[in-house]
C-alpha positions as CSV (number, residue, x, y, z in Angstrom):
1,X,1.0,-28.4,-3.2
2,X,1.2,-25.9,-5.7
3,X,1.3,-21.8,-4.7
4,X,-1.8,-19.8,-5.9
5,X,-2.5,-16.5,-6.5
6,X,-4.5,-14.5,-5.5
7,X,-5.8,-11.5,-6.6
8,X,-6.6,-8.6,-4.0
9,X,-8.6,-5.5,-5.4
10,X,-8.8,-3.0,-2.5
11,X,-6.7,-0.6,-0.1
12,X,-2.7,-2.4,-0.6
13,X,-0.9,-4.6,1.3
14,X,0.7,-3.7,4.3
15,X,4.8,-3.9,4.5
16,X,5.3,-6.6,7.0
17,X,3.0,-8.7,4.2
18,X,5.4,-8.2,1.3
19,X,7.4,-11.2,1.5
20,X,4.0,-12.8,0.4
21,X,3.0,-10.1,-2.5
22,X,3.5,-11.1,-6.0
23,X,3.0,-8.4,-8.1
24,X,1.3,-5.0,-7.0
25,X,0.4,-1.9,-8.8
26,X,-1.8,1.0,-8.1
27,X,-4.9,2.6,-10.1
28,X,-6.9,5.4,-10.5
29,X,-7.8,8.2,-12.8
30,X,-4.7,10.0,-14.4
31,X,-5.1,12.9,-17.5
32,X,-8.0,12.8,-19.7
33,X,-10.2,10.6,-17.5
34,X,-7.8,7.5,-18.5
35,X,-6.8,4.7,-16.0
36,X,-3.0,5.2,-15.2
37,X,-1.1,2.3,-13.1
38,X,1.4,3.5,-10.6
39,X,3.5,2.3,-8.3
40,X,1.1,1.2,-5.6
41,X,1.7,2.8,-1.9
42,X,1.1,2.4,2.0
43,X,-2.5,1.0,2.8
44,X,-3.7,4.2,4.7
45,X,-7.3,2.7,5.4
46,X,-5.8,-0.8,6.7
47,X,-9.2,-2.6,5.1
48,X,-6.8,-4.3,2.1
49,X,-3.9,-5.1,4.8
50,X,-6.6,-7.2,7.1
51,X,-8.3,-8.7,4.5
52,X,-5.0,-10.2,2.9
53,X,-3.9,-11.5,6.3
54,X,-6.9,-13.6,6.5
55,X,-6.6,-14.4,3.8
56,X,-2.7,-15.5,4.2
57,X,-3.6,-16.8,7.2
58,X,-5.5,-19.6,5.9
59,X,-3.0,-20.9,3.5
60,X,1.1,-20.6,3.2
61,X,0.5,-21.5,-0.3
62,X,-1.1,-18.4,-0.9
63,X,0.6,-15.2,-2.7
64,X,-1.0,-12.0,-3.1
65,X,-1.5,-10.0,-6.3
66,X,-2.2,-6.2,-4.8
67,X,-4.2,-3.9,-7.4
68,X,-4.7,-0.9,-4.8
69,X,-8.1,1.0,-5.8
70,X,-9.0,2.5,-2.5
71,X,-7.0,5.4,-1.6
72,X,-8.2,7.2,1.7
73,X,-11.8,5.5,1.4
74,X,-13.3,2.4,0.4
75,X,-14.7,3.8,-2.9
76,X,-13.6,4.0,-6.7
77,X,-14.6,4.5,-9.7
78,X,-15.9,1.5,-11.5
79,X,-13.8,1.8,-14.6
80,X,-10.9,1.9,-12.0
81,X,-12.3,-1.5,-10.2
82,X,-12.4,-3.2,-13.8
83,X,-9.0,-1.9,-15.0
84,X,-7.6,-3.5,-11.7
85,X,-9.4,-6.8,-11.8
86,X,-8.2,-7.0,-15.4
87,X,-4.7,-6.4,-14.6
88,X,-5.0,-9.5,-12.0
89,X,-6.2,-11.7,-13.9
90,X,-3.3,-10.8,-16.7
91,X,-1.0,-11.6,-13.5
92,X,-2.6,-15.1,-13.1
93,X,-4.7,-14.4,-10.4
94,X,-7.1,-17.6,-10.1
95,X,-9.1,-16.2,-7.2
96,X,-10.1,-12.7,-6.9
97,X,-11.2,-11.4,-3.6
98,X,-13.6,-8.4,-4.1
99,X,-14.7,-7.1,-0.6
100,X,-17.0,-3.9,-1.6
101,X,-20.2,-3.0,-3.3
102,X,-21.5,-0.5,-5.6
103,X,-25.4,0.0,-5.8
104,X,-25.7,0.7,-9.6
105,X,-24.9,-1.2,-12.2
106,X,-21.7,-0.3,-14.9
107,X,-20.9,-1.9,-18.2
108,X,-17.3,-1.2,-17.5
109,X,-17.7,-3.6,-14.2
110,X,-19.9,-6.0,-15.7
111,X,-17.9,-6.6,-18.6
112,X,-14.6,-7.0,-16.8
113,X,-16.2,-9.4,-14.3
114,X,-17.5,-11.6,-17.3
115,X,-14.0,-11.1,-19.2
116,X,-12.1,-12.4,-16.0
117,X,-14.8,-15.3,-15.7
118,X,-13.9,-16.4,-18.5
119,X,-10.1,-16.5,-18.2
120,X,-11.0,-19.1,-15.7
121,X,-10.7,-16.8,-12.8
122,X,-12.8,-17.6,-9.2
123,X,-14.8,-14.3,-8.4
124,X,-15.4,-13.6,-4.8
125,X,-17.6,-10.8,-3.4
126,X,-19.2,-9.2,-1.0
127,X,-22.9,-9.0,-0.3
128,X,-25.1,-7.3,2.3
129,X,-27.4,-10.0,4.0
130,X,-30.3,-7.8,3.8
131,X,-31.3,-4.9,1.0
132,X,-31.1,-3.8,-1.8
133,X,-28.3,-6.3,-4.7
134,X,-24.5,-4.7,-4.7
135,X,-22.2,-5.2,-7.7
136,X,-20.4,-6.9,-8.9
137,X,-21.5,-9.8,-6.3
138,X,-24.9,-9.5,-8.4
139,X,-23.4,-10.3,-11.7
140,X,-24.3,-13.9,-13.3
141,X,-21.1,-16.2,-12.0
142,X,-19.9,-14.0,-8.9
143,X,-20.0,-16.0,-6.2
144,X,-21.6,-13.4,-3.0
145,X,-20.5,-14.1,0.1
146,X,-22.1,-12.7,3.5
147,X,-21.4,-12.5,6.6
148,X,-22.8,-15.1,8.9
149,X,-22.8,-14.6,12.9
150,X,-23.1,-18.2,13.3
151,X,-20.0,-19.5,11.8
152,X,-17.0,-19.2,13.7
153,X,-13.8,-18.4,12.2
154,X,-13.0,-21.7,10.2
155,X,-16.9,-22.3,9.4
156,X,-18.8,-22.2,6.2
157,X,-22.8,-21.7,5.7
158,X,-24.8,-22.7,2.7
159,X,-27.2,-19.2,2.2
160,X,-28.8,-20.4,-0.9
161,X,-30.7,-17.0,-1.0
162,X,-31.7,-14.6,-2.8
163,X,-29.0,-12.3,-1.5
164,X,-26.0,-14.9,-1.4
165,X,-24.0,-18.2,-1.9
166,X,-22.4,-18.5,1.3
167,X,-21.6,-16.9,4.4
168,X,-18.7,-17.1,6.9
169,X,-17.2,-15.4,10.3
170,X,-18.2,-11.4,9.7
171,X,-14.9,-10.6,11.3
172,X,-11.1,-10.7,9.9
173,X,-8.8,-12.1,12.0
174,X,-7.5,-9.0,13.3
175,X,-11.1,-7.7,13.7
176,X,-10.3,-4.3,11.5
177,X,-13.2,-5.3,8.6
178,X,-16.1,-6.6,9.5
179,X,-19.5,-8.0,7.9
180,X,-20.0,-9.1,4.5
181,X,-15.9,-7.8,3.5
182,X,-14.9,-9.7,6.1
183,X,-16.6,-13.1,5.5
184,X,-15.6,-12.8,2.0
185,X,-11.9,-12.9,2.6
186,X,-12.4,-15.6,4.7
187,X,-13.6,-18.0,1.9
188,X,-11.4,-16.6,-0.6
189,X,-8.9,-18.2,1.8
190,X,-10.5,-22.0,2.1
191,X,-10.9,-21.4,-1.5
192,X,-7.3,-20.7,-2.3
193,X,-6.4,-23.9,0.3
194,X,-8.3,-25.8,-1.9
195,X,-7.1,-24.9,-5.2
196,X,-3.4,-25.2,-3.8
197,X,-4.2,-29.1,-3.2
198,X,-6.4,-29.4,-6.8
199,X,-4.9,-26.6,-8.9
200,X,-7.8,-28.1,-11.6
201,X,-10.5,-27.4,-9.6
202,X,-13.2,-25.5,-11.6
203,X,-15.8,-23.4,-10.2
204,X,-19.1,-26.5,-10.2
205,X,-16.4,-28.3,-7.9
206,X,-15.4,-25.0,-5.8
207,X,-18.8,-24.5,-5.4
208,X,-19.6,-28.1,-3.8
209,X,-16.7,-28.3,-1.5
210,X,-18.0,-25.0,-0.1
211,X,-21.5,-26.8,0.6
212,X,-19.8,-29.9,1.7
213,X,-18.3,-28.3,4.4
214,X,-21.0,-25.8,5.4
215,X,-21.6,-26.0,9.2
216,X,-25.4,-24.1,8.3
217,X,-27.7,-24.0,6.0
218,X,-30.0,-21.5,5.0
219,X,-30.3,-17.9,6.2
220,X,-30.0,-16.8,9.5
221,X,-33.6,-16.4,11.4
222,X,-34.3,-13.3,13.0
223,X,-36.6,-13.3,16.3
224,X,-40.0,-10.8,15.6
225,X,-40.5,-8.8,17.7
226,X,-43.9,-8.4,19.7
């Protein structure tokens, strides 16, 4: 079995997970509107730290690759998001775990999703069931994940819509995130389970071993009301 990386772009890591951390630094904004990394610091928010335990959770083959972007709230700039998912992809991330959305589109974001595609990296991110498309879940290759209140905490759902790939359990195991951030952590962590058994596995395969094991298909149905 061979260890995988994973890259985490969010809030940090937790201490009690840093046995399992492989590389970590911090962005944001430093003089003249540039992208400075830093030394990256306590999770505050707690969404990264629960996200990366499911994600741990799922696999002991799994190592973390912590680019902390959220500090004090789960928002950043997009040229932040892209300078972070480049840096873990540089690090040898193979899966990248992107639990958040941004409503507008940014060339910065767009063209650092499609430069990490193509380094071979696995994109995973987050996607509301319902409304209007987030980013980068709506770029071409990102695989969006929702949450599913059907699946229970090992299960998989084939969505097949217009608003996602998959679903899974809309809670981390800890319970701290829910939803759509949730459920996507939770296949980031079959998906890194998988690629620690077949380390060749591209993403056509990834993508039918996530509907070969899908316990649902097809969106949830909602009950109208009278």
């Amino acid at each position: 079995m061979s260890d995988v990386l994973v890259g985490l772009v969010d809030s940090g890591v937790a201490d009690d997970l840093h046995a399992r951390v492989a590389a970590e630094r911090a962005f944001a904004f430093g003089e003249g509107d540039v992208v400075a990394p830093r030394a990256a610091t306590a999770d505050v928010v707690g969404h990264g730290s629960s996200l990366a335990r499911t994600i741990l959770a799922a696999t002991p083959a799994a190592s973390i690759v912590n680019a902390q972007v959220f500090h004090g709230s789960i928002t950043a700039p997009p040229a932040v998001i892209a300078a972070a998912l480049a840096w873990v992809v540089e690090r040898g991330a193979r899966v990248v775990n992107l639990s958040f959305g941004v409503r507008q589109d940014r060339d910065v974001l767009r063209l650092a999703c499609e430069a990490a595609r193509a380094a071979g990296a696995l994109l995973f991110a987050a996607t509301p069931a319902r409304g209007p498309r987030v980013f980068p879940a709506a770029y071409p290759g990102v695989i969006r994940i929702s949450g599913d209140a059907r699946c229970a905490a090992d299960e998989v759902s084939l969505l097949a819509s217009v608003q996602a790939d998959f679903g899974a359990c809309p809670a981390t195991i800890d319970e701290h995130v829910r939803g759509a951030s949730a459920a996507t952590a939770r296949i980031t962590g079959k998906v890194a389970t998988l690629l620690a058994e077949r380390p060749d596995a591209d993403a056509a395969s990834i993508a039918r071993f996530l509907e070969s094991i899908a316990r649902y298909r097809g969106p949830e149905r909602r009950t109208a009301r009278a």
